[in-house]
VEXTORTI-624776 format. One record per residue: residue in three letters; x, y, z of N, C-alpha, C, O in turn. Coordinates in pm, 1 decimal, decimal comma. Atoms other than C-alpha are relative to their C-alpha. Last residue first. Example, Ala and Ser with C-alpha at 12.3 -4.5 7.8 and 13.67 -1.06 7.14 Angstrom:
% residues 2
REC res       nx       ny       nz      cax      cay      caz       cx       cy       cz       ox       oy       oz
REC SER    -82,0   -119,0     -6,0   1367,0   -106,0    714,0    -77,0    109,0     73,0    -26,1    219,8     89,9
REC ALA     89,0   -119,0      0,0   1230,0   -450,0    780,0     90,0    120,0      0,0    193,6    118,1     66,5
***
This chain:
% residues 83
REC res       nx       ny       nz      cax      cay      caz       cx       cy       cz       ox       oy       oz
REC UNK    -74,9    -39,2    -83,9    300,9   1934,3    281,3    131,2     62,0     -4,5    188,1     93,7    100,0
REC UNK    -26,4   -127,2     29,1    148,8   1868,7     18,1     22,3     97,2    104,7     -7,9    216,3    110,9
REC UNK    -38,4    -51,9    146,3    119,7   1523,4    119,2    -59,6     98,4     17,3   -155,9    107,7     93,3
REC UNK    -61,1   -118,7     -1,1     89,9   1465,9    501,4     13,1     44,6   -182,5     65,2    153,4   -206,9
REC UNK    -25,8   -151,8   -105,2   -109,4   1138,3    499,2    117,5     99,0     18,0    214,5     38,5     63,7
REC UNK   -178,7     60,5    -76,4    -39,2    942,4    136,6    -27,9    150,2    162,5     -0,2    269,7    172,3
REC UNK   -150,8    -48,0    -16,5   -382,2   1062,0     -5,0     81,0    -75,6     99,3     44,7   -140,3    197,5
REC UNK    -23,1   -140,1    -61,8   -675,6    840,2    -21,4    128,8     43,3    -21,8    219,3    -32,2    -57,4
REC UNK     45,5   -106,9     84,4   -780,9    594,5   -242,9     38,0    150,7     67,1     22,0    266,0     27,1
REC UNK    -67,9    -94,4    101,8   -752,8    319,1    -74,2    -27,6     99,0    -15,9   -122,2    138,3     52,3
REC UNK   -170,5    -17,9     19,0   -759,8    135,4    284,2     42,1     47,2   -145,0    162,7     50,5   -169,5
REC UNK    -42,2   -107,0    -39,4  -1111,3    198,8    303,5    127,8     53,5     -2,4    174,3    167,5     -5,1
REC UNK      2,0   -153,9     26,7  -1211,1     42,0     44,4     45,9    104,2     52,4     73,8    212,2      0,2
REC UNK   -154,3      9,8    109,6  -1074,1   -329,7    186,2    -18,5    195,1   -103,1     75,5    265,3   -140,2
REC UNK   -131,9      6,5    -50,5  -1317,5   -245,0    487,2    120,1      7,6    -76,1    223,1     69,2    -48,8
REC UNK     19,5   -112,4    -65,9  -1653,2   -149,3    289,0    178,5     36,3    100,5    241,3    141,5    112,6
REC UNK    -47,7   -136,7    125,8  -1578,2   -431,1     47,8     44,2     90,8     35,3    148,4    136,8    -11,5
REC UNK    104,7   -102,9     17,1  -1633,8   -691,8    404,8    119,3     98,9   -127,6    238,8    128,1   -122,9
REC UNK     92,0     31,7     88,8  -1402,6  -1001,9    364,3    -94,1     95,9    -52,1   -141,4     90,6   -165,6
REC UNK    117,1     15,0    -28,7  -1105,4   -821,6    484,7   -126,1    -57,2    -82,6   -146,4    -12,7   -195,6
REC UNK     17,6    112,2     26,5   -743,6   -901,9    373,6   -151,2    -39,7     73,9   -181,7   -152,2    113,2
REC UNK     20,9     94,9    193,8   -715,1   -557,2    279,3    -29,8   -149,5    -15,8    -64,5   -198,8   -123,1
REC UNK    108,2    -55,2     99,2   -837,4   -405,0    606,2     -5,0    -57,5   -127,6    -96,0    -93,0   -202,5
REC UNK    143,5     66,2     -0,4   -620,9   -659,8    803,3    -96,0     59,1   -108,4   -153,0    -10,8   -192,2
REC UNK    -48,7     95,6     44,7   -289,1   -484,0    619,5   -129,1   -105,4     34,8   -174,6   -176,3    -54,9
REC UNK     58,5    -16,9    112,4   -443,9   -166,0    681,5     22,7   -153,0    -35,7    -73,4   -201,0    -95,9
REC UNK    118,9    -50,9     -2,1   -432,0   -232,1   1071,4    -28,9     37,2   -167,4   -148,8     57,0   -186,8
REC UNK     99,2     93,5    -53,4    -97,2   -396,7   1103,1   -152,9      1,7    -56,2   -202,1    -95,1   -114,1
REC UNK     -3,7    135,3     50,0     57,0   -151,8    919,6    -82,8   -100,3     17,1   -169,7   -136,1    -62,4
REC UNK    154,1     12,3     63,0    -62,9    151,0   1117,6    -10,2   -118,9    -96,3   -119,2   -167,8   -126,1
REC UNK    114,9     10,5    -50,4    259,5    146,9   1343,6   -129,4    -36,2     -1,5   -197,6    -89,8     85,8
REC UNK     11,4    126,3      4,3    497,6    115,0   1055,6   -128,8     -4,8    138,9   -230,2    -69,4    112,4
REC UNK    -97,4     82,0   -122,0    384,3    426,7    977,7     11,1   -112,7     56,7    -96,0   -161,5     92,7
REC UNK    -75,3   -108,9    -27,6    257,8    623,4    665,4     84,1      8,2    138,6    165,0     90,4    181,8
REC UNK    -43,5      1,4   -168,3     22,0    324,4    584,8    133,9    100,1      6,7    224,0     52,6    -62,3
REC UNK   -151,8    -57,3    -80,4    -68,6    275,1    218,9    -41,1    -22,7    145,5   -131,5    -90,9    193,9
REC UNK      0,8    -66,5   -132,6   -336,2    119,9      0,4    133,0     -9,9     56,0    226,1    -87,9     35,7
REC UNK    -29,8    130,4    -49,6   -316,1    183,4   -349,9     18,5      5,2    135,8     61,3    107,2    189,9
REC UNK    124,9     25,6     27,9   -467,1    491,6   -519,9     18,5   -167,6     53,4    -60,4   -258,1     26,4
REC UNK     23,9    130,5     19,4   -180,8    696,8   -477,5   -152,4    -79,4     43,2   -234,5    -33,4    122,6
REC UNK    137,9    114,2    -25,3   -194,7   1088,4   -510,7     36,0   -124,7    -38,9     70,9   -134,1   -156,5
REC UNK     95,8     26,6    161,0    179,5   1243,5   -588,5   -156,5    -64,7     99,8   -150,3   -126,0    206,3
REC UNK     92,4    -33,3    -17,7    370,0   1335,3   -278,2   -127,1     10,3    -94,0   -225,8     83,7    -95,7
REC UNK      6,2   -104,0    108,4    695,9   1269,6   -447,9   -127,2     86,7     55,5   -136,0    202,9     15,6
REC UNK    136,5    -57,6    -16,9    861,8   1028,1   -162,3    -36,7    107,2    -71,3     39,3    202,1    -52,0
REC UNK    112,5    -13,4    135,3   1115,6    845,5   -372,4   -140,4     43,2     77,0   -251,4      7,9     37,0
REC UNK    -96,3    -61,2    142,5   1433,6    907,2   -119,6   -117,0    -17,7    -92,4   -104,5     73,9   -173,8
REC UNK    -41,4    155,7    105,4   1191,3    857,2    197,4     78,7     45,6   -153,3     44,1    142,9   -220,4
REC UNK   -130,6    -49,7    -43,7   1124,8   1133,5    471,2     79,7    -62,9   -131,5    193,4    -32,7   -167,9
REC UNK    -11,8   -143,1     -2,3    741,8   1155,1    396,6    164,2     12,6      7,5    203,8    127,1    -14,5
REC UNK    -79,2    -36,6    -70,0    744,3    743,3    356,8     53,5    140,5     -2,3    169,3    149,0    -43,0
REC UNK     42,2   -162,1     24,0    415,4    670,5    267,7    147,8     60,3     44,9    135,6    152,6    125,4
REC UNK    -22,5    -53,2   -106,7    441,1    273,0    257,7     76,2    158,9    -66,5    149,9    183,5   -161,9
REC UNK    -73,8   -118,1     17,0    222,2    148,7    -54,6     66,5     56,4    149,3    -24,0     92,6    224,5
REC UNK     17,2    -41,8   -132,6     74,4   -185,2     15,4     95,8     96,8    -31,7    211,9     56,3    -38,2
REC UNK   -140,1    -79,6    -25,2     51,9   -424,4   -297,6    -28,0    129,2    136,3   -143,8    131,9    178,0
REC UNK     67,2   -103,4    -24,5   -120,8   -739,6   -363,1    111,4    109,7     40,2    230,7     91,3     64,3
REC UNK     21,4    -14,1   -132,8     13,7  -1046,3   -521,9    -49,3    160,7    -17,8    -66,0    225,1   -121,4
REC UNK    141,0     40,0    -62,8    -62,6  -1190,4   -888,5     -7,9     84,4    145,5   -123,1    110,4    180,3
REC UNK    -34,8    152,8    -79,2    276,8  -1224,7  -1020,2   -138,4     -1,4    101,8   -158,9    -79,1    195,1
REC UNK    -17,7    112,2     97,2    248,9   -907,1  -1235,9     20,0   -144,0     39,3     64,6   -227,4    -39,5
REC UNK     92,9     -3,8     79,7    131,0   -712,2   -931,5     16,1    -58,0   -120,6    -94,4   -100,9   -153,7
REC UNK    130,1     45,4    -52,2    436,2   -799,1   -800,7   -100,1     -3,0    -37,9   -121,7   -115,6    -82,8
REC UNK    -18,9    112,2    -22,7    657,8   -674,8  -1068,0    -93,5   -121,8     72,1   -147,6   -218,6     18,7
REC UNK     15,9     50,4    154,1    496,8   -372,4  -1131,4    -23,1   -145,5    -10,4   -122,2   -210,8    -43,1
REC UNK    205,0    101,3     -5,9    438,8   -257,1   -749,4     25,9   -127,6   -125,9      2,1   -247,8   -114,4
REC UNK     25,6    112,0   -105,3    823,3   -134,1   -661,3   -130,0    -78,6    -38,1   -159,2   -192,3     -1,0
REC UNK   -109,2    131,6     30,2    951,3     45,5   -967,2    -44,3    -59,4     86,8    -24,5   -174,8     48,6
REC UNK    -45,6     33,6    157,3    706,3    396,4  -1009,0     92,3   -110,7    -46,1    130,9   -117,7   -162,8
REC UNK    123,3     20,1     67,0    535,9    361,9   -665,9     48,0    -62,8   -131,8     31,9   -175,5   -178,4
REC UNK    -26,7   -149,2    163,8    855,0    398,1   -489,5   -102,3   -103,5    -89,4    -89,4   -221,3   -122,6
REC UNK    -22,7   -138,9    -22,7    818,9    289,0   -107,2     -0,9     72,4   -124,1     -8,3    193,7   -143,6
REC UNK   -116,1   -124,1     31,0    723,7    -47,8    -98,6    -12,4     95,2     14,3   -112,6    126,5     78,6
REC UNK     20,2   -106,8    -75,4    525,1   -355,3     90,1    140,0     93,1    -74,0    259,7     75,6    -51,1
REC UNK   -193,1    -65,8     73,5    446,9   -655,8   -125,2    -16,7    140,2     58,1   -119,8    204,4     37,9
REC UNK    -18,9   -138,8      8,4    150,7   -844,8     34,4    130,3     46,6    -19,9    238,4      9,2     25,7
REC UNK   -104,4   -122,6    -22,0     98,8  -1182,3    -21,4     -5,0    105,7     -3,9    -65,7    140,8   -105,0
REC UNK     13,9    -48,5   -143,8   -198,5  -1438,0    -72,3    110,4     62,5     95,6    113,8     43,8    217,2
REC UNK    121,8   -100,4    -10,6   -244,4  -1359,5   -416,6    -23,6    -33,2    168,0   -105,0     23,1    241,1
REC UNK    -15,4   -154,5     17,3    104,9  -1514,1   -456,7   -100,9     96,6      6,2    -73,2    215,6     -9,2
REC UNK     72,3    -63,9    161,1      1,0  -1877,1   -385,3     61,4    159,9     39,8     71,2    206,3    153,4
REC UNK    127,3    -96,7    -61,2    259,3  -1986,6    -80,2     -9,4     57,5   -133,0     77,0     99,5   -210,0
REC UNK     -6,7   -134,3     51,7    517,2  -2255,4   -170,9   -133,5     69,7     26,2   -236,8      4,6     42,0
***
């Protein structure tokens, strides 16, 4: 069995997808989905990716040893919100 803090849980609705996970220890990966039935455009503070394209690339950032790398992948807006 694989420890749960070395997983990533990848959803789409902030307000029912993280909880669970994050109650089981793993990490969470917000996907931005502008087209998506629970896209609200709210500020998230968890890291995202807004195409499966960029996945790859946040998904290293979080499992980076450097701070400066796993920072970067938060805090920002969901790209296109308020749009």
């Amino acid at each position: 069995m694989l420890p749960p803090e070395t997983l990533v849980y990848v959803g789409d609705n902030v307000a029912k997808d993280f909880q669970a996970p994050n109650q089981l220890g793993m990490q969470s990966l917000h996907f931005c989905n502008r087209e998506g039935l629970y896209y609200t455009g709210e500020r998230e503070y968890l890291p995202h990716a807004d195409r499966f394209e960029t996945l790859a690339a946040v998904l290293a950032g979080m499992r980076s040893p450097d701070p400066a790398a796993r920072a970067a992948v938060r805090g920002e807006d969901c790209p296109g919100q308020g749009r």
